[in-house]
C-alpha positions, -999 to 999 in steps of 0.1 A, spaced: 0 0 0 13 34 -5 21 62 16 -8 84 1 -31 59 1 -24 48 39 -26 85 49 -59 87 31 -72 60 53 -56 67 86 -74 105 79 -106 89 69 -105 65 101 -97 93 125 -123 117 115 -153 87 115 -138 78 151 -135 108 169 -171 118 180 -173 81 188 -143 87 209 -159 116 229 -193 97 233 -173 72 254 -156 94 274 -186 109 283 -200 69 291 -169 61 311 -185 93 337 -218 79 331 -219 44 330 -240 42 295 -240 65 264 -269 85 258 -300 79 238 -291 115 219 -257 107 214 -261 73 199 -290 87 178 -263 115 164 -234 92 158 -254 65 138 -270 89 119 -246 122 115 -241 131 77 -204 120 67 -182 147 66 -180 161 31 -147 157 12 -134 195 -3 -124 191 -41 -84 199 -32 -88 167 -10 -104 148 -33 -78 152 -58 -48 144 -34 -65 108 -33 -65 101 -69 -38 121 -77 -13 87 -83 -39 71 -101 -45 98 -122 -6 104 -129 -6 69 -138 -36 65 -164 -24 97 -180 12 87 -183 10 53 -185 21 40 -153 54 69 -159 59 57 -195 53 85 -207 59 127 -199 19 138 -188 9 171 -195 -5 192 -165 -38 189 -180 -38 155 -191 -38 145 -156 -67 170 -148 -86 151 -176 -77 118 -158 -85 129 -118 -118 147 -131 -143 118 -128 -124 101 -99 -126 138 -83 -165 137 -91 -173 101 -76 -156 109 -42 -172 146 -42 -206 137 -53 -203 162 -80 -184 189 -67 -154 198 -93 -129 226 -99 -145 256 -113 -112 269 -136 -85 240 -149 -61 268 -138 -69 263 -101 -62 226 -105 -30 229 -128 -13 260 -110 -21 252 -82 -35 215 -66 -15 193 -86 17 217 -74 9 220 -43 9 175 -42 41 177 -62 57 199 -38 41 179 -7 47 142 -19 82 151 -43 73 121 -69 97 112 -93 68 117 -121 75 134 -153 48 161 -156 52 190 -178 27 220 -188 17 240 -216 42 267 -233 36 298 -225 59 320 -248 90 314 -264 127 319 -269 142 325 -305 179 320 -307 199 347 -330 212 336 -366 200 298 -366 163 311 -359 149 285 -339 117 291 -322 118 268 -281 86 269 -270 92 273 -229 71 243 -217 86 219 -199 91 192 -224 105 215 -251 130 232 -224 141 198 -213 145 187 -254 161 217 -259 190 220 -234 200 183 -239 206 193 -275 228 224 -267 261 222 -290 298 231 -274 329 243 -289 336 213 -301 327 210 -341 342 183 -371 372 200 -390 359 180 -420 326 175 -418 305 150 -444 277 171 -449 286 203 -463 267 235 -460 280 270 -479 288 283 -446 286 284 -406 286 256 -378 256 246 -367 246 248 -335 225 247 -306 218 266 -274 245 294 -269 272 282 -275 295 296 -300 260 314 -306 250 342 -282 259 355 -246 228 373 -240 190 369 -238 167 397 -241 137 386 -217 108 411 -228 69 412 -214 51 411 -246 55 388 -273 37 415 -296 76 430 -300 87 401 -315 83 419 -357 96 452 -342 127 434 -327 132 410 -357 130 437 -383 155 457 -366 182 427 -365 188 432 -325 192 396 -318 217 390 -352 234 422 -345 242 415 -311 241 377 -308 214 381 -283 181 354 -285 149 372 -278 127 356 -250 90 361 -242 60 350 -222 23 352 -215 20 372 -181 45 362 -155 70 339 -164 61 300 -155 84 272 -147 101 258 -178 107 299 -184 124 304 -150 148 271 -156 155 279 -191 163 315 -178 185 299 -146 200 276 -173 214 301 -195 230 322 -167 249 291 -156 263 289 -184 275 322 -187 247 340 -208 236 375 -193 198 376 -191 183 410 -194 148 421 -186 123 443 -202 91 454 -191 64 478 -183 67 500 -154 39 493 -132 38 460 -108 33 433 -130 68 446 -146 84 447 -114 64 410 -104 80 397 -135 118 404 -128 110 393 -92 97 362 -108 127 355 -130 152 366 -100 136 343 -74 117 316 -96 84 295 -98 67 278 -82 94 240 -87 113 266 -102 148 281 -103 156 318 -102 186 330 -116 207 367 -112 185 388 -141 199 423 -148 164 447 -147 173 469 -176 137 487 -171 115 507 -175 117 524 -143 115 556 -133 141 574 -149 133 559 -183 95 570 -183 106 607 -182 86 625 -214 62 592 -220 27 591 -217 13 570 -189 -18 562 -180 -42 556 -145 -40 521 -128 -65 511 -101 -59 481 -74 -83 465 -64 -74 457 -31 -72 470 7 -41 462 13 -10 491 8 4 482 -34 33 499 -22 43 470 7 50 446 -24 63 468 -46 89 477 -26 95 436 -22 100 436 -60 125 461 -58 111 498 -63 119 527 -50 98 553 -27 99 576 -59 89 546 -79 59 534 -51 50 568 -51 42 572 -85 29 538 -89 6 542 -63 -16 574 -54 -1 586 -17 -28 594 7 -54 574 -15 -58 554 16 -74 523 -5 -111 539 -4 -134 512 -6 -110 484 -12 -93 502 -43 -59 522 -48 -51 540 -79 -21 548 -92 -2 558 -128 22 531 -153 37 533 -182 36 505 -207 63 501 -230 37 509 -260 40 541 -252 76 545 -270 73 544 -307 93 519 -325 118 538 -332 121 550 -297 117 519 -283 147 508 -303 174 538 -300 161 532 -262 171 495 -261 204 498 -281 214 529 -253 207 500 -224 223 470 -244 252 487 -248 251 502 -208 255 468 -197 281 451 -219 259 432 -244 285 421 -273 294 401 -301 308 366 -294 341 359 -304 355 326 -295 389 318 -280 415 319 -304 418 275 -311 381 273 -318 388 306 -345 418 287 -359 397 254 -363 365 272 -373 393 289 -402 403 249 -413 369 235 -415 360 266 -435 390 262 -459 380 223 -463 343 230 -468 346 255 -496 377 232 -511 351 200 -515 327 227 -527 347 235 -553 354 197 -560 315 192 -558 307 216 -584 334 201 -607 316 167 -604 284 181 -611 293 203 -641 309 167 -655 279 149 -643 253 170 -659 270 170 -693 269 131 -697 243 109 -700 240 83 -673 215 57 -684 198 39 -656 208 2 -651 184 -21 -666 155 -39 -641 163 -8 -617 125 -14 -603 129 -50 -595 161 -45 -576 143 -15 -557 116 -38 -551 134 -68 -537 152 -45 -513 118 -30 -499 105 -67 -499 133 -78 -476 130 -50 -452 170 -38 -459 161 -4 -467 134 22 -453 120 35 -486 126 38 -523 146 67 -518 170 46 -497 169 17 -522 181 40 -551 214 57 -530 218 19 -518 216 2 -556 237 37 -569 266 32 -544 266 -9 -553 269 4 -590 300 31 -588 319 0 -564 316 -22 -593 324 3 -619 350 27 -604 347 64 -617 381 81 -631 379 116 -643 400 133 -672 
């Protein structure tokens, strides 16, 4: 039996026997227990099971169905999908209201509670594009995981057998960038593309939905281990400052990692139009801003002094980051970019002076190549006779994959027999 489960029943066996407990102290005074009380304890309605509880029962089960017993990874939601019904049964139809509630917040809650070796990831929220190779990482936690097991070193082939016109490839950063430009709003994604930033200073360009969610905060941790400089952008107002808190201290089975706050704060929002803010709340804005790091200017213009949270609400002004053009928005960024050291990668001087060999041997077998194919295209190659039995017995046999296999297979067979010699 497991740990859960036996919990679950010691819990369930305790709260059944505890009135019944009571009744016999009170029988052990009096020699008998009462007519009333036996009447209540045979009878009393059985205590009614919340939803959160509910779900900490079948929460194994449901990890298992969805993942196949740990086969598999299991989305967040997939195991919402499973612990539904088995929720339902127990409750007696009582259910989460939002998916949210049970994704963001009961299933972590068990995972930090009961630390199970499962393999549970959730949904991408944003992304990260990498500078010059242009892939997209979607920052859920399967494509985080996929992507940093991939990442390329500084090790590359000298002579390598497939040749491209030019570069290494890579990924991850290295030999690629050293920084990451971490920004609210995907919406600046054309503005920053069209403008080269990420090429022009071998910086990826990294985004999210709201406040930054797991996967983001590793991938984010990630990076600065190995030596990449994460910089934030953001609106100034709280959810700004919430984010770079976010980032700095990490999700929720998340790590934070040391992000540089490049803004907007204060002294950047001098001349832009802002815009009122209202809280709805009774509690001071200002006590958590100043956790995530702003100044009593900063609270003070964030939030209304003397408003006193009338009726629950606080108002305030904020500046979003719309409120630069694009041009703004990008002399802006270059100023702070080059403020805190953002710059081109140049390797150390052996992976230059290999890079510079496997160059000079991919463009010489270029050259070779297009000799070849100039010869190549000027004579007539018939194609060996019965070419579509021989492709056929191969497939029938199971020694190839496809047709297309078959043909380099038979082609290769054909130039061993009959070696080539050029003039």
């Amino acid at each position: 039996m497991s740990d859960t489960l036996a919990e679950a029943l010691e819990s369930a066996v305790c709260g059944v026997s505890r009135d019944w407990k009571k009744a016999k102290r009170r029988a052990d005074k009096q020699d008998r227990v009462s007519g009333h009380d036996l009447a209540r304890l045979r009878y009393q309605a059985p205590a009614r099971v919340t939803v959160r509880e509910a779900a900490f029962r079948v929460m194994q089960r449901a990890y298992a169905l969805a993942s196949s017993n740990g086969r598999y990874y299991a989305n967040a939601r997939q195991i919402m999908y499973a612990a539904r019904p088995l929720v339902l049964e127990i409750t007696g139809g009582d259910i989460w209201k939002d998916s949210a509630y049970f994704t963001q917040q009961i299933l972590k809650d068990y995972l930090e509670d009961w630390a199970p070796d499962w393999k549970v990831v959730w949904d991408s929220r944003g992304h990260l594009t990498e500078p010059h190779t242009g892939k997209v990482i979607g920052l859920g936690g399967a494509e985080v995981m996929r992507y940093t097991q991939d990442w390329t070193g500084a090790d590359f082939e000298l002579c390598p057998s497939l040749l491209p016109r030019q570069g290494i490839a890579t990924v991850g950063p290295g030999l690629r960038f050293g920084a990451v430009l971490f920004i609210e709003k995907e919406g600046f994604d054309e503005i920053l593309r069209d403008a080269r930033i990420g090429e022009r200073h071998d910086m990826a360009i990294m985004s999210t939905k709201g406040l930054p969610v797991g996967a983001a905060c590793n991938l984010a941790a990630r990076l600065s281990f190995a030596g990449v400089k994460i910089l934030v952008l953001h609106d100034f107002d709280l959810a700004g400052l919430k984010i770079v808190k976010t980032l700095r201290l990490g999700a929720r089975l998340a790590q934070g990692s040391p992000v540089v706050d490049i803004g907007l704060r204060l002294a950047d929002v001098t001349g832009l139009q802002s815009e009122p803010v209202v809280y709805k709340q009774r509690r001071d804005p200002r006590l958590y801003l100043r956790q995530c790091g702003a100044t009593e200017a900063e609270c003070s213009y964030l939030v209304r002094v003397g408003d006193g949270g009338w009726r629950g609400h606080w108002s305030g002004e904020r500046v979003e980051l719309n409120a630069m053009t694009s041009e703004q928005l990008i002399t802006w960024l270059e100023g702070k970019l080059k403020a805190h050291g953002v710059a081109r990668v140049v390797p150390d001087a052996e992976v230059l002076a290999n890079a510079y060999r496997r160059a000079c041997f991919v463009q010489e077998v270029d050259a070779q190549t297009e000799k070849i194919r100039e010869r190549i295209a000027q004579e007539d190659t018939p194609a060996p006779a019965g070419l579509d039995v021989r492709v056929k017995e191969l497939l029938e046999g199971a020694e190839v994959a496809n047709w297309d296999a078959a043909i380099w297979h038979l082609a290769a067979l054909d130039r061993a027999r009959v070696p080539t010699t050029e003039g």
